[in-house]
C-alpha positions in Angstrom: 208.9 144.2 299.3 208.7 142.2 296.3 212.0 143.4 295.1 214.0 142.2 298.4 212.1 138.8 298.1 213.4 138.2 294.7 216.9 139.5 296.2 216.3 137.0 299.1 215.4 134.2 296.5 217.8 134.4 294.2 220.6 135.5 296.9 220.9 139.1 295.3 220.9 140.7 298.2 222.3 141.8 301.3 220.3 140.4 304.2 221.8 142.5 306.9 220.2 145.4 304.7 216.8 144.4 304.7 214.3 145.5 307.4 213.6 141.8 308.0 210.6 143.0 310.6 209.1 144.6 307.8 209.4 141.7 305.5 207.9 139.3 308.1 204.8 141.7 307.9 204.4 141.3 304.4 205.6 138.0 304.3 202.8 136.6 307.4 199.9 139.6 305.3 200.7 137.7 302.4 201.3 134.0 302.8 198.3 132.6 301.6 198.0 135.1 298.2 196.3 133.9 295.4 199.3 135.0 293.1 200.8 131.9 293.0 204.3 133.2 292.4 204.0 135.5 294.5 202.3 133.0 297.3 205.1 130.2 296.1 208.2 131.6 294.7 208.5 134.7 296.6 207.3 134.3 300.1 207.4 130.9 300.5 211.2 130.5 299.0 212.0 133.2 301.1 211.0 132.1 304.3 213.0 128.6 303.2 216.4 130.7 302.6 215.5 133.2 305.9 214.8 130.4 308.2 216.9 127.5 306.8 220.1 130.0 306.5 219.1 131.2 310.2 218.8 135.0 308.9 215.8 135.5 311.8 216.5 136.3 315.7 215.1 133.8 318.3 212.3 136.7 318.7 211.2 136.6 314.8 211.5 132.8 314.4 209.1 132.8 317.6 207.0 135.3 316.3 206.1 133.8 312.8 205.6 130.7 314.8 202.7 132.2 316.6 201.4 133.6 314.0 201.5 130.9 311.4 199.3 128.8 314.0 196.8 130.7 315.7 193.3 130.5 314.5 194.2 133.6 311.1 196.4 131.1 309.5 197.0 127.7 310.4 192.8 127.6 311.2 191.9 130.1 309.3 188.1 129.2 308.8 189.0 125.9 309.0 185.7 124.5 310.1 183.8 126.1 307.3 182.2 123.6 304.8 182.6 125.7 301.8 185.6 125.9 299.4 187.6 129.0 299.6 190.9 130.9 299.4 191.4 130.6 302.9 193.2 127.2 301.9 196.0 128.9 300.4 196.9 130.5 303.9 196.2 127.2 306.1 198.2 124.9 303.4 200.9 127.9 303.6 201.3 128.5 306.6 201.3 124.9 307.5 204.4 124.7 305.3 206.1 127.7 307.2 205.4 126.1 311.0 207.3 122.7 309.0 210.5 124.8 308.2 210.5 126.2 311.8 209.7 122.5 313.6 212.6 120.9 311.1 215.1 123.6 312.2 214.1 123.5 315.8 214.7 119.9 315.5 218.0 119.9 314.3 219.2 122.5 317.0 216.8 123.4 320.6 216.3 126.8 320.7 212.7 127.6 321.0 210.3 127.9 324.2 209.7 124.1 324.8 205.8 125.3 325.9 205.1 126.8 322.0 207.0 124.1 320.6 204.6 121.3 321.9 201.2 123.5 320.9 202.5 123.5 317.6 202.9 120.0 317.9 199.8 119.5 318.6 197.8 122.1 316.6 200.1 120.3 313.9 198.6 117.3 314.4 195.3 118.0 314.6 195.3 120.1 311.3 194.6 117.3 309.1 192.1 116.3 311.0 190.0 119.6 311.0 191.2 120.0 307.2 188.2 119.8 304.8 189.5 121.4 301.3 191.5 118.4 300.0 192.0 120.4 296.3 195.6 120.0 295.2 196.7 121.9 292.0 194.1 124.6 291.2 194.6 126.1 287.4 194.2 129.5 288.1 195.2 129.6 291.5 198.1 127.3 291.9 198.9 124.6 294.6 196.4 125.0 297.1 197.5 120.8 298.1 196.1 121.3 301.7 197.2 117.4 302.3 200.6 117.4 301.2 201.4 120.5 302.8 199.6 118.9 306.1 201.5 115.5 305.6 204.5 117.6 305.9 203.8 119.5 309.0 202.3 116.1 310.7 205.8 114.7 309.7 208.1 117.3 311.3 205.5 117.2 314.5 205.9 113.7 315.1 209.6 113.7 314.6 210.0 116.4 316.9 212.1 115.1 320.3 209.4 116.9 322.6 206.7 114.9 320.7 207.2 111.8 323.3 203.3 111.5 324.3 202.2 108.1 322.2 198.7 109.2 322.4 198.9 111.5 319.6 200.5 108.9 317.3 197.3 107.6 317.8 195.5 111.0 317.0 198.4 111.2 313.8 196.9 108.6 312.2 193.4 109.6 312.5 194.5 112.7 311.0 195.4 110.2 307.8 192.7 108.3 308.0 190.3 111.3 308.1 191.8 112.5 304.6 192.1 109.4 303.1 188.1 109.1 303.7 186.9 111.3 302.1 184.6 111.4 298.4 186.9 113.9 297.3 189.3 111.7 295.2 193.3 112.7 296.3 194.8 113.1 292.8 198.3 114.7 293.2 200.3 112.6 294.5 199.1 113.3 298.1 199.3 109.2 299.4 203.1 109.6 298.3 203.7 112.9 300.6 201.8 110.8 303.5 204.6 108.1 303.5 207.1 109.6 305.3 204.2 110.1 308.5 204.2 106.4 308.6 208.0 106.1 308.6 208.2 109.2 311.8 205.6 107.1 313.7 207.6 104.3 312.8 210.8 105.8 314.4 208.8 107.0 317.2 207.6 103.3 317.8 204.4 102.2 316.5 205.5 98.6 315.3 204.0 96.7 312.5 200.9 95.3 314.3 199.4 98.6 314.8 200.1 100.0 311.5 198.2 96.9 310.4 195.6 97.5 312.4 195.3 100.5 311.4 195.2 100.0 307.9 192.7 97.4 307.8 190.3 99.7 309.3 190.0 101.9 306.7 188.2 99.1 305.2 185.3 99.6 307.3 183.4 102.1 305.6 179.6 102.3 306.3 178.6 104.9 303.7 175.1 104.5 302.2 176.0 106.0 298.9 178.2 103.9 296.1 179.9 106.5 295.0 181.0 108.3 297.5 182.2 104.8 299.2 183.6 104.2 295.7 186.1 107.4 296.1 186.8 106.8 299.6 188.0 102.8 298.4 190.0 104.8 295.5 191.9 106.6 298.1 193.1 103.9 299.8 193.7 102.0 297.6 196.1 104.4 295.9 197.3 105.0 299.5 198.3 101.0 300.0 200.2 101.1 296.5 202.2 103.6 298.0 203.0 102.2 301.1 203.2 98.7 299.7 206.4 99.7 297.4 207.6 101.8 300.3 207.5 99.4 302.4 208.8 96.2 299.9 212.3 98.9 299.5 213.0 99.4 303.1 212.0 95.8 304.1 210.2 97.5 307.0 206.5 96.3 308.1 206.6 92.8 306.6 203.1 91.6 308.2 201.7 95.0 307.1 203.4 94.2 303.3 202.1 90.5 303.3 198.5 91.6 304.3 198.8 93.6 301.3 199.6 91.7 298.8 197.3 88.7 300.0 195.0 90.1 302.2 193.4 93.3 301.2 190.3 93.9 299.8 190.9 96.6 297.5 194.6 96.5 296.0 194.3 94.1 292.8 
């Protein structure tokens, strides 16, 4: 199997020679693997060239769909409080269902019914998410919130995501990792900008992003430093979006507030 992935990778190989329904088996068995170049070069990469080159039938895409969300990947011991593996095949998958919503996107061919629950098991995966490590030195990228800010993306620009109740619940999802003691190092708040710009498109208007954004000031936490890391994250999070916002020229009451108003960008 690993010997066709590197074919599929490096475009080695003949597709069409491939059992593909055996790859998908050790491609879903495997997603999360802690070999990180087997976890990122070889199955991830190859699911990018298989789906993005549309190499899969209606009836694979559909199936790895399923898969990648129900409660052994997407979930996978989601509600746990402990730090594990299991990350690896949440962020993964999560990355996997994001090439398939993308491509869907671009060209209607799924069931409309699993197309929505994976909109909204996309959205609320953030929300559940509790690991927030990003680059792990033995491991690799386990980055749990990039690869979520990516998914919540693709949801939200998705045409059957019309219900403007759950770009209420997106933004939760933001809020609930930007609040957190564990301070986001890797570039996360940059991965989470082009949410904001989706929700944008799908009409929340300047107001509410403001809104929004001053109430991740309120933070009643008892203990200094974990308010301290929760104030780090946004604060990185409102650099971001400030110079985002300055280069599009989008949000200017959100961009004024700011630069004049804020309480922790200096």
């Amino acid at each position: 199997m690993k010997e066709h992935l590197e074919g599929v990778v490096n475009r080695s190989i003949n597709v069409d020679l491939i059992d593909l329904n055996e790859l998908i088996e050790y491609m879903l068995k495997n997603i999360g693997n802690t070999d990180s170049y087997l976890r990122d070069h070889l199955i991830y990469q190859g699911f990018c060239e298989l789906i993005l080159n549309d190499q899969f039938t209606k009836e694979q895409l559909i199936l790895i769909l399923k898969t990648c969300l129900d409660d052994g990947h997407l979930y996978l011991n989601i509600t746990h409080n402990d730090l594990s593996d299991d990350v690896f095949t949440r962020s993964f998958s999560a990355l996997v269902i994001t090439l398939i919503l993308g491509k869907d996107r671009e060209k209607r061919s799924l069931p409309e019914a699993l197309v929505v629950e994976a909109i909204h098991r996309s959205i609320h995966y953030l929300f559940l998410e509790q690991d927030y490590r990003g680059y792990d030195h033995t491991k690799g990228w386990a980055h749990a919130v990039a690869h979520g800010s990516d998914l919540l993306t693709e949801a939200i620009r998705h045409p059957l995501m019309s219900d403007s109740q759950f770009l209420c619940s997106a933004l939760q999802s933001l809020k609930s990792c930007l609040l957190t003691e564990y301070a986001l190092i890797d570039e996360e708040e940059e991965r989470m900008l082009p949410v904001i710009d989706a929700l944008l498109d799908k009409g929340l208007t300047d107001g509410q992003l403001l809104t929004w954004l001053k109430g991740l000031h309120y933070i009643e936490v008892a203990d200094w430093h974990k308010k301290y890391r929760y104030e780090w994250n946004v604060k990185k999070f409102e650099a971001a979006l400030l110079r985002h916002l300055l280069k599009s020229a989008k949000c200017t009451q959100t961009a004024d507030w700011i630069i004049f108003g804020s309480p922790t960008l200096v």
